[in-house]
N, C-alpha and C positions, 0 to 999 in steps of 0.2 A: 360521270364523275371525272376530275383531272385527274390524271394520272402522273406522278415524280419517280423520275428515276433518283435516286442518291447516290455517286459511287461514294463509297463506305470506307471504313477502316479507321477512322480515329473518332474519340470519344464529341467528336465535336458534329460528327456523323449519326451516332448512335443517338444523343440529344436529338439532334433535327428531325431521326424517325420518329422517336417517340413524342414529340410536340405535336409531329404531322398526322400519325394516326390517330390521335386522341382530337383530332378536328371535329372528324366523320364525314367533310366535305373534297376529303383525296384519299385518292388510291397512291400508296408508297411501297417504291419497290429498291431495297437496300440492293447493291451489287458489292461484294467482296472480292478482291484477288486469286482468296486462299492458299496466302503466303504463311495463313498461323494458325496451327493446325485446332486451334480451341478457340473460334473467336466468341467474343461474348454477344449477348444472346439482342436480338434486335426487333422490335418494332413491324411488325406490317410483313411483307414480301421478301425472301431475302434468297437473292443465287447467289455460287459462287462461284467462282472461274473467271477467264480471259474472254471477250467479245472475239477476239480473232482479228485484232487492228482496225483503226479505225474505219475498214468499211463492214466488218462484222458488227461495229457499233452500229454503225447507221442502220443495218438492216434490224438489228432488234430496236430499235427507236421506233422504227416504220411500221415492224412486225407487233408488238406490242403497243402501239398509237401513243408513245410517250408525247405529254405537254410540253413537264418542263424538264431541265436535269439540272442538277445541284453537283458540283464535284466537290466533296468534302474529304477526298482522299487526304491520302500522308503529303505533307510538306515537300518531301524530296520525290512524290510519287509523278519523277517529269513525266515518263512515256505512258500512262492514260489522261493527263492531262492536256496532251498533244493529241490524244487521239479521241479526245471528250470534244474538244473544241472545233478540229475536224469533221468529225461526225455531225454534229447540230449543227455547225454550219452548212451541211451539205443536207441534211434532213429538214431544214428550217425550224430547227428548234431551242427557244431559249435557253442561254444556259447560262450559272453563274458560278462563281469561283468564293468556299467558303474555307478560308485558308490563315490561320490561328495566328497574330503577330508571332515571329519571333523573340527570342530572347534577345534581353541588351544588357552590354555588360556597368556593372555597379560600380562604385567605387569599391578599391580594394581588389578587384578581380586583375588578374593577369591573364587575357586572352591572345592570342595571336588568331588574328581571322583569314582563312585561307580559299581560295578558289574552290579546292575540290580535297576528295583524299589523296589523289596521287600527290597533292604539295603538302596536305597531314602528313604523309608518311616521309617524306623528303625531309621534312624541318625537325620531327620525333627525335632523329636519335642526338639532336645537340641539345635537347630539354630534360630530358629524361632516360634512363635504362628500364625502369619499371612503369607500366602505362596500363592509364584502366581505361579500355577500349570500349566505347557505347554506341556503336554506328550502325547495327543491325549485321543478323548470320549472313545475308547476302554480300555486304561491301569489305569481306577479310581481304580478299583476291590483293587491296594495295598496298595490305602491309606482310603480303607475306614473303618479299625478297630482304626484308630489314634483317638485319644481324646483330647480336647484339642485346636487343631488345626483349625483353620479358613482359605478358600480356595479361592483364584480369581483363575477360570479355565477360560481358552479362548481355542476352538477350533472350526475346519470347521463346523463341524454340530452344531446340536441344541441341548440341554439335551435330552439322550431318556432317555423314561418310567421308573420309580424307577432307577434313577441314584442312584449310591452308597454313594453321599456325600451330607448330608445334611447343614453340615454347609459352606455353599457353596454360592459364587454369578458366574453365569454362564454368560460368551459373547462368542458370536459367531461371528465369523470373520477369514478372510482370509487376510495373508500376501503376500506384504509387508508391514512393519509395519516402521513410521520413530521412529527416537530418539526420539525427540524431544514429540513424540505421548506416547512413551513407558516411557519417565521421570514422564509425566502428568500422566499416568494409575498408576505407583509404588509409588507414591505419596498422589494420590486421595487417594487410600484402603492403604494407609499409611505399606503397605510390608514390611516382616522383611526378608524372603529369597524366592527363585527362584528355581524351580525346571525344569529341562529338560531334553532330549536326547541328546547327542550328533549328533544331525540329517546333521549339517552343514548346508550349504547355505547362502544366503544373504537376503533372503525374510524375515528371523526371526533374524535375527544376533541382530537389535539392541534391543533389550529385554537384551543381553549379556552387550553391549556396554552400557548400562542403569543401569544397577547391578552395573558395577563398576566406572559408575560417583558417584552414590549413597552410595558407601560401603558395595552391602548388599553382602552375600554367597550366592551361588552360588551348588546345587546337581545336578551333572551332570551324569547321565548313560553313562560308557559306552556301544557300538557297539558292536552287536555279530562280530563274525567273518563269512565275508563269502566262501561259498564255495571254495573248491580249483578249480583254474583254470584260465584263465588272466583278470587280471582286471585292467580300466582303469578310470581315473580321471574327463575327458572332454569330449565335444561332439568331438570336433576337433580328438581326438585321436581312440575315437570311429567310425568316418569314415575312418580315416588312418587304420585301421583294417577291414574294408568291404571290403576298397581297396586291401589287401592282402591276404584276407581269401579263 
């Protein structure tokens, strides 16, 4: 039977397991980071941890006789990405890239789109004193020289140990999130701009769609680019590609 590896981690990941086992014609083996200490629950085979770069990939590729592999990881997830497309290329094995358009802004919205966070953080304090920060507990490190500045962060986990930002109020939660919930939160802590990735989806969208009831700006990161090689938008199109591979 063919064997899939999936790297894992977003809902567009968890789909493709569950399509894929319910075949009965492949072996599906979800791989997570285990960046969240609760992930929801998956389809078929599932590790979690680091390969050990990309020639730890290669060798569980070779070691487990993976056919094909799907990277369905996170939009900003550049470094398994680079080390996905590494690997199968040095394993000889197909691989394809399933990676969720981004968001694009409406009429109405005030976005400023920026390279990375280190130019978030730079452009911040001429937009805003109070900012609800949505970039994930790993990426605080480029705002914590800012002064000044007041932060509503919300992310999956919980603050760790010597977070970087002190002047801070921390929630913890999982999307999806409604409007309606998301007017209430920018409101409460009375927000003056909005900080994120362009990560896409719908699970977080209305934080977007909240900014621009509201009028506030909007610093938007863009998306590395990912590797060369095919890439596709949907789950849908993602099986129409097993089917041809």
């Amino acid at each position: 039977m063919p064997r899939l590896l999936i790297l894992g981690g977003t809902s567009e990941a968890s789909a493709l397991a569950a399509a894929c086992s319910g075949r009965g014609d492949l072996e599906v083996i979800s791989s997570l980071a285990g960046r969240t200490s609760a992930p929801r629950s998956l389809a078929g085979e599932v590790r979690v941890g680091g390969f050990g770069g990309a020639a730890g990939l290669e060798q569980f590729l070779k070691e487990r006789a993976i056919d094909r592999v799907i990277d369905a990881s996170h939009p900003f997830a550049e470094r398994i990405g680079r080390h996905a497309a590494a690997a199968c290329r040095a394993a000889g094995v197909p691989r394809l890239r399933l990676l969720r358009p981004p968001w694009q802004p409406q009429a109405g919205d005030r976005w400023l789109e920026v390279a990375d966070l280190a130019e978030a953080a730079e452009r911040l304090p001429g937009l805003g004193r109070r900012a609800f920060l949505t970039v994930g507990h790993k990426d605080l490190d480029a705002f914590a020289s800012l002064q000044g500045v007041w932060f509503l962060i919300r992310t999956i986990e919980p603050p760790p140990a010597g977070a970087p930002l002190t002047q801070a109020h921390w929630l913890q939660a999982r999307g999806p999130f409604t409007l309606e919930a998301e007017l209430e939160l920018l409101r409460t802590h009375a927000i003056e701009v909005l900080v994120a990735k362009a990560s896409g989806g719908e699970a977080t969208y209305a934080k977007l769609e909240a900014a621009r009831r509201l009028g506030l700006p909007v610093v938007m990161a863009r998306r590395p680019p990912p590797p060369q090689g095919p890439v596709v938008t949907t789950v849908a199109e993602a099986l129409a590609w097993l089917g041809s591979a």
